[in-house]
Rosetta silent file (secondary structure, phi, psi, omega in degrees, C-alpha in Angstrom):
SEQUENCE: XXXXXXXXXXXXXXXXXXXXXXXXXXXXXXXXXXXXXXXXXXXXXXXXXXXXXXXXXXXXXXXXXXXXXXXXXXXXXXXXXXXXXXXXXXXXXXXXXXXXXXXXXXXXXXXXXXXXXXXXXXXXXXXXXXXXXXXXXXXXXXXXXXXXXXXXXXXXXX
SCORE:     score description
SCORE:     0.000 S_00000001
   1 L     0.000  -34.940  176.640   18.260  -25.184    4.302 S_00000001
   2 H   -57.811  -42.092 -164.876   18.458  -21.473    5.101 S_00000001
   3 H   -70.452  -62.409  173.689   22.488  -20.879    4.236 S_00000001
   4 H    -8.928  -96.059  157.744   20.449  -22.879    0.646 S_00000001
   5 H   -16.642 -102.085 -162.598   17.926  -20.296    0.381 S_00000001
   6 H   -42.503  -71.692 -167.109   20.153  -17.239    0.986 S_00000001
   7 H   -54.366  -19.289  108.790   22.793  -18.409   -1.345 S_00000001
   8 H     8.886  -94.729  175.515   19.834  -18.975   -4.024 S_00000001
   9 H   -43.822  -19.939 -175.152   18.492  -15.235   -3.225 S_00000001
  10 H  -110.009  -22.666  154.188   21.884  -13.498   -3.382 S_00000001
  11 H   -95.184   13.084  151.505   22.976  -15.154   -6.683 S_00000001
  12 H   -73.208  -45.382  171.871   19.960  -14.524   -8.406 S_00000001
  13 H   -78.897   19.236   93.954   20.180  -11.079   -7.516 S_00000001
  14 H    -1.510  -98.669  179.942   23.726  -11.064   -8.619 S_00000001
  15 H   -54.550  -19.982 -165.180   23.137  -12.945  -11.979 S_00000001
  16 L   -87.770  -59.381 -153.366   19.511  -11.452  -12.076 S_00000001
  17 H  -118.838    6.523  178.974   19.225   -7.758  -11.458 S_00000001
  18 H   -75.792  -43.235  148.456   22.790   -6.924  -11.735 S_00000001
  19 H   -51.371  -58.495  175.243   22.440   -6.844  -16.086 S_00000001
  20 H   -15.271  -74.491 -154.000   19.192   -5.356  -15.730 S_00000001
  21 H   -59.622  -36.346 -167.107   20.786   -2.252  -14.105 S_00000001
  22 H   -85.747  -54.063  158.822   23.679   -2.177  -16.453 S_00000001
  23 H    -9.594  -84.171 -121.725   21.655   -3.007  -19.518 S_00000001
  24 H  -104.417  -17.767 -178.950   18.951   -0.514  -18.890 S_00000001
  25 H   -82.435  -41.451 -169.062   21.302    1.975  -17.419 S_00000001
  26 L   -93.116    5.293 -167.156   23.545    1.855  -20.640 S_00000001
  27 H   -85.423  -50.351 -174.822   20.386    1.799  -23.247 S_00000001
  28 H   -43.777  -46.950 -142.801   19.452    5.654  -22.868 S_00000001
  29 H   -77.840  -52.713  166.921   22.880    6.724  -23.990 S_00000001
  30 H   -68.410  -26.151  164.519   22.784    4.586  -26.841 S_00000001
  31 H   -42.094  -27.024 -163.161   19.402    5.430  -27.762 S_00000001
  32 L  -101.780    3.395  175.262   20.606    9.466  -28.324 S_00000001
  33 L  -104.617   -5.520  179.256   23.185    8.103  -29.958 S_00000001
  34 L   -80.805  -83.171  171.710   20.941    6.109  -32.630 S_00000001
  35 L   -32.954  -44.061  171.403   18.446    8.620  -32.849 S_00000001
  36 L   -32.560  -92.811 -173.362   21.549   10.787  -34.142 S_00000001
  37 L   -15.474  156.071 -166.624   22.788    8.903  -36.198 S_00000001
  38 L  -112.709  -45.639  168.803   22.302    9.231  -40.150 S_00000001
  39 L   -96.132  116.861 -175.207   23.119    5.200  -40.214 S_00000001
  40 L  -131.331   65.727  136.015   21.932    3.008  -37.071 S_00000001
  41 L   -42.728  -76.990 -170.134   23.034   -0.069  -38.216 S_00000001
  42 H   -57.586  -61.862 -161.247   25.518   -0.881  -35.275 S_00000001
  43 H  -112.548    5.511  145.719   23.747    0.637  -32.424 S_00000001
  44 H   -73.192  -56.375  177.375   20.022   -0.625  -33.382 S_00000001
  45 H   -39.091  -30.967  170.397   21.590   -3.640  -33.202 S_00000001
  46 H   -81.140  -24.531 -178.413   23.122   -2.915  -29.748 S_00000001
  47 H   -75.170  -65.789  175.867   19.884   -1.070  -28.461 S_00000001
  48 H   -22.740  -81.116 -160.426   17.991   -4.430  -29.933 S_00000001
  49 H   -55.143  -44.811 -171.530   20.433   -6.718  -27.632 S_00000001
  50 H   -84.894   -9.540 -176.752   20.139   -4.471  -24.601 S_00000001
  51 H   -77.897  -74.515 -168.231   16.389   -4.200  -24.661 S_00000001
  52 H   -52.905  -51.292  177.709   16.334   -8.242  -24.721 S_00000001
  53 H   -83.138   30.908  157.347   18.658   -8.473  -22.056 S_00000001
  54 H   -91.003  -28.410  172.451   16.382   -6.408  -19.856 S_00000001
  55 H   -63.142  -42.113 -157.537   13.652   -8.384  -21.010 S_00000001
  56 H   -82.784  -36.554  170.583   15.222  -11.631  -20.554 S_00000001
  57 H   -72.387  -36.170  176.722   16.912  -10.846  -17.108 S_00000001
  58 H   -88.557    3.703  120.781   13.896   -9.380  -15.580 S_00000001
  59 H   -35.822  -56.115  168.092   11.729  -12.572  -16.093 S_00000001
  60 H   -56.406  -29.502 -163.189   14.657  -14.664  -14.583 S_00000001
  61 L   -90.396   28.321 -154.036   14.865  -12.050  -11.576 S_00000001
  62 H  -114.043  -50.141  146.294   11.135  -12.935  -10.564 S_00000001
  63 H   -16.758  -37.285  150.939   13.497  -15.524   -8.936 S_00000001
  64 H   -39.622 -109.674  157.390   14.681  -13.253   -6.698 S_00000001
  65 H   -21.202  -52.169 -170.705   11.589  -12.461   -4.432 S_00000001
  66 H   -91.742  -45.474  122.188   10.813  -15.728   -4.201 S_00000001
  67 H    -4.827  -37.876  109.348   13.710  -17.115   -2.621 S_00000001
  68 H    20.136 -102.939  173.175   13.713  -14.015   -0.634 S_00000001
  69 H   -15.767  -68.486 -142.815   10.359  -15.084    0.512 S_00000001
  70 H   -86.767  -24.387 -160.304   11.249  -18.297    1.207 S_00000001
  71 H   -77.249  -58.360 -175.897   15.041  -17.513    2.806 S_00000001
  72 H   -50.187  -43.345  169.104   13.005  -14.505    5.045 S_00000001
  73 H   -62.098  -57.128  173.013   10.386  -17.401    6.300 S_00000001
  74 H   -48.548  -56.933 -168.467   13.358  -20.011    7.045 S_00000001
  75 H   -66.468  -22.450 -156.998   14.440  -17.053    9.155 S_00000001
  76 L    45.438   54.544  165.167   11.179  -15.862   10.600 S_00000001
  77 L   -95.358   28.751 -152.770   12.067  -12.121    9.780 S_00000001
  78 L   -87.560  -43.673 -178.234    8.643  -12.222    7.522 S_00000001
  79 L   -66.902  -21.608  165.038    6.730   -9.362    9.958 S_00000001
  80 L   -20.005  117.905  168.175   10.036   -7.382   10.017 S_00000001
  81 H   -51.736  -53.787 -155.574   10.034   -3.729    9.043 S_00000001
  82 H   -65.479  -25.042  170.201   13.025   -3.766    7.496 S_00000001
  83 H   -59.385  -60.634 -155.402   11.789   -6.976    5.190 S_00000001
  84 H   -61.196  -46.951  179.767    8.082   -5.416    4.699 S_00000001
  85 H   -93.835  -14.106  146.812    9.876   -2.147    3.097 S_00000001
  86 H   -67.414  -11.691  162.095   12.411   -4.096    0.995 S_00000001
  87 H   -68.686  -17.420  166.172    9.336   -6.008    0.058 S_00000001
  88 H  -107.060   16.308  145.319    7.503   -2.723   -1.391 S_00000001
  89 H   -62.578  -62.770  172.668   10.638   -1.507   -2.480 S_00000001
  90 H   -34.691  -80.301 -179.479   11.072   -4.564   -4.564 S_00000001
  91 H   -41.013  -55.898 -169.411    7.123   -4.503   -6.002 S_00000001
  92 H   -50.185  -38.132 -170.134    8.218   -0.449   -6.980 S_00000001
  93 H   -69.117  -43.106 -155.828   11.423   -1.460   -9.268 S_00000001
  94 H   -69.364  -35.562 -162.963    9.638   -4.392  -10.484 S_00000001
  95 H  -102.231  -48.973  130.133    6.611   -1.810  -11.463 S_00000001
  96 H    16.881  -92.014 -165.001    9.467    0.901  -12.582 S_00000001
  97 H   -58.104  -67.231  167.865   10.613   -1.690  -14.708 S_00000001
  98 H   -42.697  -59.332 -153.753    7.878   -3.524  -16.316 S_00000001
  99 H   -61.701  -62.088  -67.898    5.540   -0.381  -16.335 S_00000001
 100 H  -176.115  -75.148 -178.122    8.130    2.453  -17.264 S_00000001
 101 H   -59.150  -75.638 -170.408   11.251    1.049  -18.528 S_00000001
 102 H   -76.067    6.293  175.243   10.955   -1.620  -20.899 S_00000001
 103 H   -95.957  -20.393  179.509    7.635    0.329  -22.886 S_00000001
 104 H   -79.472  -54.183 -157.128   10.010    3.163  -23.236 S_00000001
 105 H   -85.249  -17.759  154.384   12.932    1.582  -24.481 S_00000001
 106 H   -32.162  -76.305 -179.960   10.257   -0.594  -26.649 S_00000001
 107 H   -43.949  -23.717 -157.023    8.984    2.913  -27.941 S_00000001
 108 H  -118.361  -19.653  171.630   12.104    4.354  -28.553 S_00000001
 109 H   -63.616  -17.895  172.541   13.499    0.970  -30.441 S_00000001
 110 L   -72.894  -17.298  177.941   10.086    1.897  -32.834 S_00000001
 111 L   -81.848   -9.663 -140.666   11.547    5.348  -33.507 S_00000001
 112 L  -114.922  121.129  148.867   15.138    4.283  -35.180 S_00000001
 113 L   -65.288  144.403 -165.736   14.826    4.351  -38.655 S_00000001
 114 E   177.750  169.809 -161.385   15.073    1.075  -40.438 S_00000001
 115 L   -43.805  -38.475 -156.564   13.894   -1.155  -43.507 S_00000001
 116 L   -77.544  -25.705 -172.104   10.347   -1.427  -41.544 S_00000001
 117 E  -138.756   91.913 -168.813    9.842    2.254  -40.810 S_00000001
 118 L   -56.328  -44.836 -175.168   12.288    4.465  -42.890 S_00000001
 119 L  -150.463   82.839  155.762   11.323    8.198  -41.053 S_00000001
 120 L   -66.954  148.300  149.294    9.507    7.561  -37.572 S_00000001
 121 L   -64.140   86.188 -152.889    9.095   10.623  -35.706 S_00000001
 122 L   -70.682  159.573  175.703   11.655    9.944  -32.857 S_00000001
 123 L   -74.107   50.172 -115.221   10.732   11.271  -29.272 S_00000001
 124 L   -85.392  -15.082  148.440   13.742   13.582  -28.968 S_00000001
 125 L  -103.852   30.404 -170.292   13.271   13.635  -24.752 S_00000001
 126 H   -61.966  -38.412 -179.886   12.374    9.829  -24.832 S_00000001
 127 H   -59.000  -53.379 -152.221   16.221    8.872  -23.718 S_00000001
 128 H   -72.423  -48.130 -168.747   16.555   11.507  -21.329 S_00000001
 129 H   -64.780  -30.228  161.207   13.223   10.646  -19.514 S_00000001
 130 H   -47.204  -51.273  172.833   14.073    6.789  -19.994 S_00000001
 131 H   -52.473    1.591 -165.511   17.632    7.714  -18.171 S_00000001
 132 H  -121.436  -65.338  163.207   15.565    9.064  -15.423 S_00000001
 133 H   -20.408  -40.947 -162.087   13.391    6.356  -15.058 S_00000001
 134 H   -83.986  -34.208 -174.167   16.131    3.777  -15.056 S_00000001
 135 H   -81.532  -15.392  172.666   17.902    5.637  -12.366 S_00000001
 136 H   -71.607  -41.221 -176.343   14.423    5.444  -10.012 S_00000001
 137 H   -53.700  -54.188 -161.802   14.896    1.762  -10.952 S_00000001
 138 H   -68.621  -39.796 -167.920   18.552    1.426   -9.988 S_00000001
 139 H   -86.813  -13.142  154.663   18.273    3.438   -6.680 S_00000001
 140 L   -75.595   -2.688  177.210   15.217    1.271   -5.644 S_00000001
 141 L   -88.074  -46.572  176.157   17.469   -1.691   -6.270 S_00000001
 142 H   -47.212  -28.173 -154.415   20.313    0.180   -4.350 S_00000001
 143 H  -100.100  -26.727  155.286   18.097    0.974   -0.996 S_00000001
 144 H   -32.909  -96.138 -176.505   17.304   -2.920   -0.906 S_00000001
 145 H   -14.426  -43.119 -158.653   20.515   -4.180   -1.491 S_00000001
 146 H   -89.285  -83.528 -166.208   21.653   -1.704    1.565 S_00000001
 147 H    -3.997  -56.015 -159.136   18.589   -3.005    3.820 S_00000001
 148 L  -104.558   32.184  164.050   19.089   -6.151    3.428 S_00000001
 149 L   -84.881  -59.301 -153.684   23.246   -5.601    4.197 S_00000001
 150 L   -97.002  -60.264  163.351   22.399   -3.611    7.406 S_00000001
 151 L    84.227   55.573 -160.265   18.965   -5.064    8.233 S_00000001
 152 L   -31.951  136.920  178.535   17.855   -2.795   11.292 S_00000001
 153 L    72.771   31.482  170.905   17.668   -4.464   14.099 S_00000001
 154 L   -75.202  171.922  172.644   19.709   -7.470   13.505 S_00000001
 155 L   -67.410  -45.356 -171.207   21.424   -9.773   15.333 S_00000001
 156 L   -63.848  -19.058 -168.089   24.721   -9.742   13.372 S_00000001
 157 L   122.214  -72.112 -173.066   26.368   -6.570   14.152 S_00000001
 158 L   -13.448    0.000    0.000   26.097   -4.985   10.616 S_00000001
């Protein structure tokens, strides 16, 4: 049931949080490129699409954790440091994300002129502080990921 579990947890976060990252990573760039723009036809539509899949992936990654959870329990690693700080590691990207990410890239899809709002007042450092954001998000995904590779005090070697 455990080998279950872990293969569960490591291809949700695969399939889960790997578009997040790329999504959310590749939205500032297009945002300043939008914002630009005299026509944003093309790349509201592309900002539109990457904003959903950040939406849509990080509801599916809630998966994640809990498999985790349950893979870390099969194991009895649950009192583990190295578990306890990928577990507040986790809650930070998760609050990153929700809190931080997607209301920015909301906010900055309300600035793009279009039929509903012809000349919003665009943020003009909304991208670059969304790129900054996105990159606390990515490198709290990154310091997981390498925890739960190396996993201090394991058994395995690693």
């Amino acid at each position: 049931m455990t080998k279950f579990l872990l293969s569960v947890h490591v291809l949700a976060a695969i399939v889960a949080i790997g578009p997040v990252t790329v999504a959310a990573s590749m939205f500032p760039a297009t945002a300043r490129r939008t914002l630009a723009a005299s026509d944003a036809g093309r790349d509201l539509a592309v900002l539109r699409s990457l904003h959903r899949i950040c939406r849509v992936y990080a509801a599916v990654g809630i998966v994640v954790p809990v498999f985790g959870l349950a893979t870390a329990n099969s194991l009895g690693v649950l009192g583990d440091a190295w578990l306890i700080t990928s577990i507040v590691l986790t809650a930070a990207a998760a609050g990153v994300l929700v809190l931080l990410v997607l209301p920015r890239q909301q906010h900055i899809l309300a600035a793009v002129p279009g039929p509903g709002h012809p000349n919003p007042r665009p943020d003009e450092r909304g991208p670059a502080r969304l790129a900054m954001y996105t990159g606390m998000f990515n490198l709290l995904w990154a310091a997981v990921t390498v925890l739960m590779i190396v996993r201090p005090g394991s058994t395995t070697g690693a």
